[in-house]
C-alpha positions as CSV (number, residue, x, y, z in Angstrom):
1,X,-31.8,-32.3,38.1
2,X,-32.3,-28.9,39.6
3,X,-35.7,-28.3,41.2
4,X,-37.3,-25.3,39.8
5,X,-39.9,-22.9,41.8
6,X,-43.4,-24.0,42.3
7,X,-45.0,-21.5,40.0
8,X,-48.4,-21.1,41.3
9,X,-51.4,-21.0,39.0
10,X,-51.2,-23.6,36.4
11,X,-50.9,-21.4,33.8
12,X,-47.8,-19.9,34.2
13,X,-45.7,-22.7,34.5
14,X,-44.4,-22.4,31.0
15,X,-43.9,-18.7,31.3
16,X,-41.9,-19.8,34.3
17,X,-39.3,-21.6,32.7
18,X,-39.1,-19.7,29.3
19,X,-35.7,-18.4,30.5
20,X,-33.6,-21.8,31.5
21,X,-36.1,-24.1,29.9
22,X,-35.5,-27.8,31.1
23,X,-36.3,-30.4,28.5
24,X,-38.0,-33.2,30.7
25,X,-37.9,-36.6,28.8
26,X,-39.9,-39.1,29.5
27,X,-39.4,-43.1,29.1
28,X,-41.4,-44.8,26.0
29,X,-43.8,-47.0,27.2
30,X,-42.6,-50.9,26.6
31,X,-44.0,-51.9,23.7
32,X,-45.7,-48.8,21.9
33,X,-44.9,-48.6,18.4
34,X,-43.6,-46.4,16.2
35,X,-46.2,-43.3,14.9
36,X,-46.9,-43.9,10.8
37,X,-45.0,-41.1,8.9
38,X,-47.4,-37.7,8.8
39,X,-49.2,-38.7,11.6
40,X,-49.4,-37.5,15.5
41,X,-48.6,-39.8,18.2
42,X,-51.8,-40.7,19.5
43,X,-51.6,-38.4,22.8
44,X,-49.9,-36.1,20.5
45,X,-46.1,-34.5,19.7
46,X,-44.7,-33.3,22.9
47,X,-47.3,-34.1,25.5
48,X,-45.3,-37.1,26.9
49,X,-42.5,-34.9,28.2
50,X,-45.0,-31.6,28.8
51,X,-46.6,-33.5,31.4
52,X,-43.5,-35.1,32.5
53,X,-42.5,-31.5,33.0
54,X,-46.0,-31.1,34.7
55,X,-45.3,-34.1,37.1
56,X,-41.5,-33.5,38.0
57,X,-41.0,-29.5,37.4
58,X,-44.0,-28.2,38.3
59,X,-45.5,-30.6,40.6
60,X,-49.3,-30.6,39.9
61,X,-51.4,-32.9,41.0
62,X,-52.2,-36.5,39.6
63,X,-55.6,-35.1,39.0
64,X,-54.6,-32.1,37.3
65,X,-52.2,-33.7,34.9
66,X,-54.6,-36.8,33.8
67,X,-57.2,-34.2,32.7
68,X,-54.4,-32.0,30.6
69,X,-53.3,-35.8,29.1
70,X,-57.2,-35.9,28.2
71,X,-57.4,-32.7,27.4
72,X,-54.8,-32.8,24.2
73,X,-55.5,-36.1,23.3
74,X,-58.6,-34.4,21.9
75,X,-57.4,-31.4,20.9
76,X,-54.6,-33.9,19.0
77,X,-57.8,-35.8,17.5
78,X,-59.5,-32.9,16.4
79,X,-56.1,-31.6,14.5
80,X,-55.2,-35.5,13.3
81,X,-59.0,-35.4,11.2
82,X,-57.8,-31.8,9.8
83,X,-54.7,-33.6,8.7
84,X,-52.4,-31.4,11.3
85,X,-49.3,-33.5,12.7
86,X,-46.9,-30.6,13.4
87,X,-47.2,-28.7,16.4
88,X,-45.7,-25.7,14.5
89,X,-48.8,-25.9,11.7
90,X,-51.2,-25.3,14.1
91,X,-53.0,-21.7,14.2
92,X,-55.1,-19.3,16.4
93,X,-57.6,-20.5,14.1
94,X,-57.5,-24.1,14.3
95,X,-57.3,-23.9,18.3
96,X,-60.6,-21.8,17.9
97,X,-62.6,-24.1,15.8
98,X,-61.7,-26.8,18.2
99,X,-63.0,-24.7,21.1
100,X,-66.3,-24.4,18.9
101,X,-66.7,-27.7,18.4
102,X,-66.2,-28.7,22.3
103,X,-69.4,-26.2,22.7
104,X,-71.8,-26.4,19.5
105,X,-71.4,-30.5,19.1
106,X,-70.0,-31.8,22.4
107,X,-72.1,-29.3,23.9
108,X,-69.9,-28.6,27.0
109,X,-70.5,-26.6,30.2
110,X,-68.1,-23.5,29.8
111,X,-66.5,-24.8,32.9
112,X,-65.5,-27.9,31.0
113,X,-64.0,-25.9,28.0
114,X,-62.3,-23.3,29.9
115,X,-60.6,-26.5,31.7
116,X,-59.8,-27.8,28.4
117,X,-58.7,-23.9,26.8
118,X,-56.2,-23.9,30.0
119,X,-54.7,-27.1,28.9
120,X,-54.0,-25.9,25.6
121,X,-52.6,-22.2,26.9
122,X,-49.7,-24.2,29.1
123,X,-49.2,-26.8,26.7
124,X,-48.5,-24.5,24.1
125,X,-46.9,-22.3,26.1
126,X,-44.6,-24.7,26.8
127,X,-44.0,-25.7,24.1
128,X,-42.6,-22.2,22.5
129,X,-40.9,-21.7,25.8
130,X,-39.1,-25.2,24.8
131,X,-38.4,-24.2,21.3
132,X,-40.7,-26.8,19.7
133,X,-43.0,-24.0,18.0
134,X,-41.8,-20.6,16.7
135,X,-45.1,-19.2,17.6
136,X,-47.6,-19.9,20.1
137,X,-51.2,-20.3,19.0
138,X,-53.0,-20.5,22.4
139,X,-51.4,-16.9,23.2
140,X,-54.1,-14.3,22.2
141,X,-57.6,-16.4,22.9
142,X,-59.2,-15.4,26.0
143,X,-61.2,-18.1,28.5
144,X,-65.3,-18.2,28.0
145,X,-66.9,-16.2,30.6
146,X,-68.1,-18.5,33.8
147,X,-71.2,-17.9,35.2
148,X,-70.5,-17.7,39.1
149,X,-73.1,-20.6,40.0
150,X,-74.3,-21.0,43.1
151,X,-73.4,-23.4,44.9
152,X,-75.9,-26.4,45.4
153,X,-76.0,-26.5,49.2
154,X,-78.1,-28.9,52.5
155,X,-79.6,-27.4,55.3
156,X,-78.3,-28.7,58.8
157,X,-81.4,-31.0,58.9
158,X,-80.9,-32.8,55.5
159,X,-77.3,-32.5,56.4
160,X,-77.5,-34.3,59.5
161,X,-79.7,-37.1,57.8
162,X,-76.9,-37.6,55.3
163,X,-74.4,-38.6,57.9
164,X,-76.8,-40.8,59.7
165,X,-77.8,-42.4,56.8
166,X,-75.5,-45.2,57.3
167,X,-76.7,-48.0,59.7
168,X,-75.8,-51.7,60.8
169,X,-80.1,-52.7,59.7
170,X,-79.9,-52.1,56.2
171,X,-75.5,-50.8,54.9
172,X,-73.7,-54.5,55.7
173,X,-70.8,-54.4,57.6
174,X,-69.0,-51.6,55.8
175,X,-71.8,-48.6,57.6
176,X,-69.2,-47.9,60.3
177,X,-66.4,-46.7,57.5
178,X,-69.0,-44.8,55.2
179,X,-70.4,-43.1,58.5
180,X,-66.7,-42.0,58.8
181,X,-65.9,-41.4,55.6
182,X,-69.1,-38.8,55.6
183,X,-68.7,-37.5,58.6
184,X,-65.3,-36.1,57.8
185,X,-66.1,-35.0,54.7
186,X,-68.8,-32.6,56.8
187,X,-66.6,-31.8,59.3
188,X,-63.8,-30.8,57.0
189,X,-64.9,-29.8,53.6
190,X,-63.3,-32.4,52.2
191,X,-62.8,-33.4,48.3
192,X,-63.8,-36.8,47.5
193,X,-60.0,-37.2,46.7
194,X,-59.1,-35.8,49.8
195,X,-61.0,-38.2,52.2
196,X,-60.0,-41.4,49.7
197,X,-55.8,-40.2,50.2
198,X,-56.4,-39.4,53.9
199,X,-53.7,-42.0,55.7
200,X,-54.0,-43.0,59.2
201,X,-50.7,-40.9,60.5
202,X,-53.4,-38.0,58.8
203,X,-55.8,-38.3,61.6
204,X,-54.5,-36.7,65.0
205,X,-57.1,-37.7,67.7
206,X,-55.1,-35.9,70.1
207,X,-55.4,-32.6,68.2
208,X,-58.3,-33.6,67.0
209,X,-57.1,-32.3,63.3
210,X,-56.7,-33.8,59.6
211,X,-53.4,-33.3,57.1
212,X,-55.0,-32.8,53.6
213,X,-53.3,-33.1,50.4
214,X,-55.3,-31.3,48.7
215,X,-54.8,-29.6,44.8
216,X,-51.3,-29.1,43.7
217,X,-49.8,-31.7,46.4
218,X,-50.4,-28.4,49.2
219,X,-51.2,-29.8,52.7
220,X,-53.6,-28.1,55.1
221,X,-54.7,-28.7,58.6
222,X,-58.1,-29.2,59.1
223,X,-59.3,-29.5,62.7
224,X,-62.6,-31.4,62.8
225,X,-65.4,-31.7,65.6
226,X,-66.0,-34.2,68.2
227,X,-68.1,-36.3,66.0
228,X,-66.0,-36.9,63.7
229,X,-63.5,-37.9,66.1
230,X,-65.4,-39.9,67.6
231,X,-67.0,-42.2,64.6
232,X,-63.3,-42.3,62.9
233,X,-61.9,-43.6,66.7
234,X,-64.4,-46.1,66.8
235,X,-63.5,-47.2,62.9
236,X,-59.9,-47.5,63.5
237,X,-60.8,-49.7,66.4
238,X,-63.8,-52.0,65.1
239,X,-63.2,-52.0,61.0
240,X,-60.1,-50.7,60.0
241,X,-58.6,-54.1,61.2
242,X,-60.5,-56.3,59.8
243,X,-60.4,-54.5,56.5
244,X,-56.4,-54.5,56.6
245,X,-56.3,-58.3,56.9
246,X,-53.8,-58.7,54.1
247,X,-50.2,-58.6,54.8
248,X,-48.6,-57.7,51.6
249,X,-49.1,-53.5,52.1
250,X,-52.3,-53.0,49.5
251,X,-53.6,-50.9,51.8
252,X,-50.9,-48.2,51.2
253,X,-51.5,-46.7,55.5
254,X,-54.9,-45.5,53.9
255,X,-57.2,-44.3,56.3
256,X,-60.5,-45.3,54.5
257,X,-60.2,-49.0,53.0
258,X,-62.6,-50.8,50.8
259,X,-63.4,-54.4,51.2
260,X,-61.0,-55.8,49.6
261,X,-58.5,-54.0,52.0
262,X,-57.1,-51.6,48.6
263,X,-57.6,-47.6,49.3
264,X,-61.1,-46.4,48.9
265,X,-61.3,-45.0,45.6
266,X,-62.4,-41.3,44.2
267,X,-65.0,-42.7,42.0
268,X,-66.3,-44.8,45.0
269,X,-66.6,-41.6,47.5
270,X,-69.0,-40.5,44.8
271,X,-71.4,-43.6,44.4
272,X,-71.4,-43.8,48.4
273,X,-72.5,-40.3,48.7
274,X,-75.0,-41.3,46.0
275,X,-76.2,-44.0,47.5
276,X,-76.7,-42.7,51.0
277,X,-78.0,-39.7,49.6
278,X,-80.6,-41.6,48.0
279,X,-81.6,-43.8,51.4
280,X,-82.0,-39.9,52.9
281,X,-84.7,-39.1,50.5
282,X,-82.4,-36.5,49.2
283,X,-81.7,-35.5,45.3
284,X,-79.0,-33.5,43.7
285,X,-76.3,-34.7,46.1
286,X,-72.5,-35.1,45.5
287,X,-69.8,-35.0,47.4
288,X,-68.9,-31.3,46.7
289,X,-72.1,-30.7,48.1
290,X,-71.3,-31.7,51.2
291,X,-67.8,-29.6,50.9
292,X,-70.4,-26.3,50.3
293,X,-72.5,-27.1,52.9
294,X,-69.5,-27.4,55.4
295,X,-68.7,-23.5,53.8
296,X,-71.8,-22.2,53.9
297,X,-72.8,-23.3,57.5
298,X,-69.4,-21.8,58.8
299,X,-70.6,-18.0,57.0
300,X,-73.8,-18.6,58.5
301,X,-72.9,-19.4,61.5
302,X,-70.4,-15.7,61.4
303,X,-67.2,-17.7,60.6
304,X,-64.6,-15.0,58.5
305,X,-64.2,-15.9,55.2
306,X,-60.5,-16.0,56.0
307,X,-60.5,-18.6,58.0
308,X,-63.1,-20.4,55.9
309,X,-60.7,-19.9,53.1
310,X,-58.0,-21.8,54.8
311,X,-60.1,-24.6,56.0
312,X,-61.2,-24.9,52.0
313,X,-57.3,-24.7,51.1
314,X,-58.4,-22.2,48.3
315,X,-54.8,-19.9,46.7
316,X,-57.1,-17.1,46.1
317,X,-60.3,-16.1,48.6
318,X,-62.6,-14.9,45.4
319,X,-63.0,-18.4,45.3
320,X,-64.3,-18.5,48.9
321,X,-66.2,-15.4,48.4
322,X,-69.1,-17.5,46.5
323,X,-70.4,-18.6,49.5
324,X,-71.0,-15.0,50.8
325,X,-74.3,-15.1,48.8
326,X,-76.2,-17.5,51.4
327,X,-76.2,-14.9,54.4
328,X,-79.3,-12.8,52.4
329,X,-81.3,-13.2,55.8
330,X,-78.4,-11.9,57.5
331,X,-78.2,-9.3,55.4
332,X,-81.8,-8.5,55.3
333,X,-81.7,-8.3,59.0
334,X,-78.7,-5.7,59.2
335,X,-80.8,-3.9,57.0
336,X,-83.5,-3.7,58.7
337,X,-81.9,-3.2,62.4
338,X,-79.5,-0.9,61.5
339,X,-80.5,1.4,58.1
340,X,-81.3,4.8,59.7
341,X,-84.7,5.3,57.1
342,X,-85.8,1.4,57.0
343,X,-85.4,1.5,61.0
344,X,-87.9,4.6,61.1
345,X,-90.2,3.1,59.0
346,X,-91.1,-0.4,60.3
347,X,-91.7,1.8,63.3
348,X,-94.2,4.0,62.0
349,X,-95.5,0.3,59.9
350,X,-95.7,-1.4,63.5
351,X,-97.3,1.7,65.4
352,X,-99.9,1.9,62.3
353,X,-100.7,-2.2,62.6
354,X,-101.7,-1.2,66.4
355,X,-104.9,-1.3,67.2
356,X,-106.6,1.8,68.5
357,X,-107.7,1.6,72.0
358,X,-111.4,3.5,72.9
């Protein structure tokens, strides 16, 4: 099969292959029966081999394609109750109410449905580009406005508590991975994907540098500090070994391993940064948060938001640009220092607050 160009944002990947469309078909799981007559397949017509096209054409990530497959298998639900099993029946309309109904009764965060409007822009995109549908529905609805949130963030203090959190006393004998796992994370502004699919051929202790896979399968080199050098050194040599007991390959050359010697899952970076959190007297903490504070302490600290961009692995740097708005002191300061009028008059302020001598 010819390999096609990695289109870049998700988006366009239909609009990509409209001219030499390639229909990817995808194996029937063993055992699935046969859809009743009328009816949509449960993850609905087409989205077998549109995210087979996803996985082999386009190559987006694992994570990226298991929220599409979520995605339609609503949007499939929604149009199954309104009696909807061709993909050529459905309208600008129907795709509308559905959107309505993600906010009004499921009451998502507009991040969530523009996530789930994307989805349903490719898929049917695809889908038109593939000659399934004469028209494509998706084509004229525009994505919910995003609020640009600011990023939850820890001082260097709280911060440092985090990654210290983890101690022989009271975390069993698994503190010397999670100190580790955490201090990479830090060091790097790492997903929690990222540090759970770090393998050990990853970690360069020589360079003192990480290769990330991060979103759409791109890798990135990350250096990282002594300290985090240091405590992942001191894993490989004390835990690691002991955790990779089992001879039959379960632990995949995975870097971080759980007890049971498998790869340490996504879901269980999360409840460890939850749980040290926690023992830190700290609230509000996930492990993004620890990826923000690892952006925000490089701006602070004068870092260019190039470089930041690239240690972040972000396509576009508006995305890095968010964490421009933590440097208000800084700003306040140039302000003060260097504005011509505000210069003049915290002198005259100052010479005023003196007090008069005789």
């Amino acid at each position: 099969m010819r390999k096609a160009a990695r289109p870049s944002p998700p988006e366009s990947i239909a609009t990509a292959r409209a001219a030499r469309p390639v229909r990817a078909r995808a194996a029937a799981a063993p055992g699935a029966t046969a859809a009743k007559p009328g009816t949509p397949p449960p993850q609905g017509p087409g989205v077998r081999e549109f995210l087979a096209f996803c996985r082999i054409e386009a190559g987006l990530a694992k994570a990226t394609i298991e929220a599409y497959a979520r995605d339609l298998r609503d949007l499939w639900r929604f149009l199954g109750e309104k009696g909807i099993a061709d993909p050529g029946a459905v309208t600008m309309a129907h795709v509308t109410e559905h959107i309505q109904q993600l906010s009004r009764e499921r009451e998502m965060e507009p991040t969530s449905i523009s996530r789930h409007l994307a989805a349903m822009r490719v898929y049917f995109r695809w889908m038109h580009a593939e000659r399934k549908i004469a028209k494509d529905p998706a084509r004229l609805i525009d994505r919910p406005t995003k609020w640009k949130r600011v990023p939850g963030t820890l001082s260097i203090g709280q911060m440092r508590k985090l990654v210290e959190a983890p101690n022989p006393e009271t975390c069993g004998t698994l503190w010397l991975r999670d100190r580790c796992m955490l201090e990479l994370m830090y060091a790097g502004g790492l997903r929690a994907s990222e540090v759970g699919a770090l393998k050990i051929n990853d970690f360069n202790e020589t360079l003192g540098s990480l290769v990330v896979l991060g979103k759409g399968s791109k890798q990135r080199v990350v250096p990282v500090g002594l300290p985090a050098i240091q405590w992942t050194q001191r894993y490989l040599r004390d835990l690691r070994p002991e955790l990779a007991r089992f001879p039959d390959g379960r632990d995949q050359h995975r870097l971080l391993l759980s007890f049971s010697g498998r790869p340490l899952e996504r879901v269980a970076v999360w409840q460890l940064v939850k749980k040290y959190a926690a023992m830190a007297g700290l609230q509000d903490v996930h492990p993004h948060t620890l990826r923000h504070s690892f952006a925000t302490h490089l701006v602070v600290g004068g870092a260019n938001l190039r470089v930041v961009q690239e240690f972040l692995g972000h396509a576009n740097i508006a995305t890095t640009q968010i964490y421009t708005h933590v440097d208000r002191e800084r700003l306040r300061e140039v302000i003060w220092q260097f504005h011509p009028r505000e210069a003049v008059s915290r002198a005259e302020a100052t010479r005023r607050a003196k007090p008069k001598v005789g």
